[in-house]
N, C-alpha and C positions, 0 to 999 in steps of 0.2 A: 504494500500500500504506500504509493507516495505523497509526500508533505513535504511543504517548504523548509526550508534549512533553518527559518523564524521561529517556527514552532516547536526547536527541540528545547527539551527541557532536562533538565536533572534525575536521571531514573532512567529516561525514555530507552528502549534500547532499537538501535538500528545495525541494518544492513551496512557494512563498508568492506570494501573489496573481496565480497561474497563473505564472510565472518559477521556473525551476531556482534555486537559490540553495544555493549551499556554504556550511557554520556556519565560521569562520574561528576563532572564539572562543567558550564559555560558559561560565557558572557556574550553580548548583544553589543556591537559599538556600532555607533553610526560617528564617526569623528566629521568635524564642519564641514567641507567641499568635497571630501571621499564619500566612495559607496559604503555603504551599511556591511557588517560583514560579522558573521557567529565562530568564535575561538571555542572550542571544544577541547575538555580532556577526556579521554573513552578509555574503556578496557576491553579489549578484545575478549570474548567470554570463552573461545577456543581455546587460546594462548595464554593468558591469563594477563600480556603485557600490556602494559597502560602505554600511550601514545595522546600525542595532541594535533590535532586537524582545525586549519582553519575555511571555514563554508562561506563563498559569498550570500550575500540574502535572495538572490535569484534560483540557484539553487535547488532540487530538490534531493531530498533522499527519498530511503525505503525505510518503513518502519518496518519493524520484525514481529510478524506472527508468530506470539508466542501460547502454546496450550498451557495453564496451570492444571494442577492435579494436586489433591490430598496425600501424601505420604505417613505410613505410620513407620516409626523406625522401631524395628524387629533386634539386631546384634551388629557386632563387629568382630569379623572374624581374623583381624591381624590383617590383611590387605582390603578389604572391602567394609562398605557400611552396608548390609541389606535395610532396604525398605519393603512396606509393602504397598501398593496402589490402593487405597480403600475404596475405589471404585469399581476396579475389573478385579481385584483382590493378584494381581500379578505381582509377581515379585521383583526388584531392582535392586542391582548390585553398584553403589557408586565408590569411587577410589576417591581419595581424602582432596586431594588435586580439586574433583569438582567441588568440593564442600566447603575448601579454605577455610577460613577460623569459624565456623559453623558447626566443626564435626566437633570441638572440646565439649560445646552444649548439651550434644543428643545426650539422652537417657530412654531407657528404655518405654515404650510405645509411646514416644514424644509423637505428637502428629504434626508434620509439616508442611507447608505448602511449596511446592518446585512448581520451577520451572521450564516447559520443553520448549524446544527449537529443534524442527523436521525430526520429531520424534527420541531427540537425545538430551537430557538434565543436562541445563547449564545453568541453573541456581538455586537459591532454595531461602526460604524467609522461615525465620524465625517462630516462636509466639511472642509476645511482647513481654512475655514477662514469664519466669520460672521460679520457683521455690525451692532452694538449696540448704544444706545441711553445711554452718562451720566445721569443716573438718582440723583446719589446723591455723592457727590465728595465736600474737603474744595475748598473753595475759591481759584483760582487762583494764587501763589506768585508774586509779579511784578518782573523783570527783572530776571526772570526763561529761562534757556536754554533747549534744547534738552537733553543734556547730564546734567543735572541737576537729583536732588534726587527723589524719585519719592512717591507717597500714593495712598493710598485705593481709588477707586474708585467701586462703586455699581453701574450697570450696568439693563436697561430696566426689563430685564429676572431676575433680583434678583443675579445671580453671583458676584462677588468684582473679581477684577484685580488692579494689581498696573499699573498708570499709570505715564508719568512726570508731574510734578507741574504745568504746562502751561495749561494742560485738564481743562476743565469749564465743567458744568451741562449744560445740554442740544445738546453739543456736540455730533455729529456721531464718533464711532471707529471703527477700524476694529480687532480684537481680534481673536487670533488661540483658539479655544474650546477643542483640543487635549491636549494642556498644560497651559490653561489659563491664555495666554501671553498678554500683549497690542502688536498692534504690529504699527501703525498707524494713524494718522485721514483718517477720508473717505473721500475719493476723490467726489466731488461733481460734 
């Protein structure tokens, strides 16, 4: 499907030299007496390499047809992550490569959303938010606030998050896996 090169946006993923490629980054310049023209940074979603392209505004590209689908994630078996399709209930074998820092997340029947391009997983979202177990975190500081300084904490799943000084081991949290935030204790 193509669109004007005005219309990419941050997310958007296109077609560029036959490779899917997601816009990571752009800006719009129309500078005084020159053409209008769209700076792009993209990540090839094959290759995984990031590059920057600039689009005049005449321009069009191809947006990418992308199918999503529901994954529930099943194991890892030392080279692959299985999921399952909760739709045709088929099963998918992805290597850590397509997942990038998404595969520290998964827990077992975490449901994900991917997704395809001409039938092959090349990304995969999140839920917004998951509930983890401190597994290994210093000691408590005594009369620590909210807005107090924060450290490392290791997390169930093996991830590290900073959390505030108040966090104990063994504590529930709730953490954004999109950008590897603390964001909360669990509501119990």
């Amino acid at each position: 499907m193509a669109m004007p090169a005005t219309q990419i946006r941050k997310g958007t993923v296109i077609v560029f030299n036959g490779d899917p490629c997601r816009v990571v980054d752009f800006h719009h310049h129309t500078p005084g007496n020159l053409r209008a023209f769209v700076q792009t940074k993209m990540r090839n979603l094959r290759t995984g390499s990031t590059f920057e392209h600039r689009f005049r505004a005449a321009d069009t590209v191809e947006k990418a047809t992308l199918a999503t689908h529901e994954l529930q994630y099943m194991y890892h078996d030392g080279h692959h992550f299985h999921f399952m399709n909760n739709e045709t209930f088929e099963m998918i074998a992805l290597e850590e490569d397509a997942l990038g820092e998404s595969a520290q997340w998964l827990t077992e029947n975490m449901v994900i959303l991917a997704e395809f391009y001409e039938g092959r997983p090349i990304g995969v979202e999140l839920p917004a938010s998951l509930e983890l177990e401190v597994a290994m975190t210093e000691p408590a500081m005594t009369g620590a606030t909210k807005t107090a300084m924060t450290k490392p904490a290791k997390l169930s799943n093996g991830a590290v998050v900073q959390v505030p000084a108040f966090i104990n081991v063994g504590e529930m949290l709730r953490v954004d896996p999109r950008e590897g935030k603390y964001l909360e204790r669990a509501k119990e």
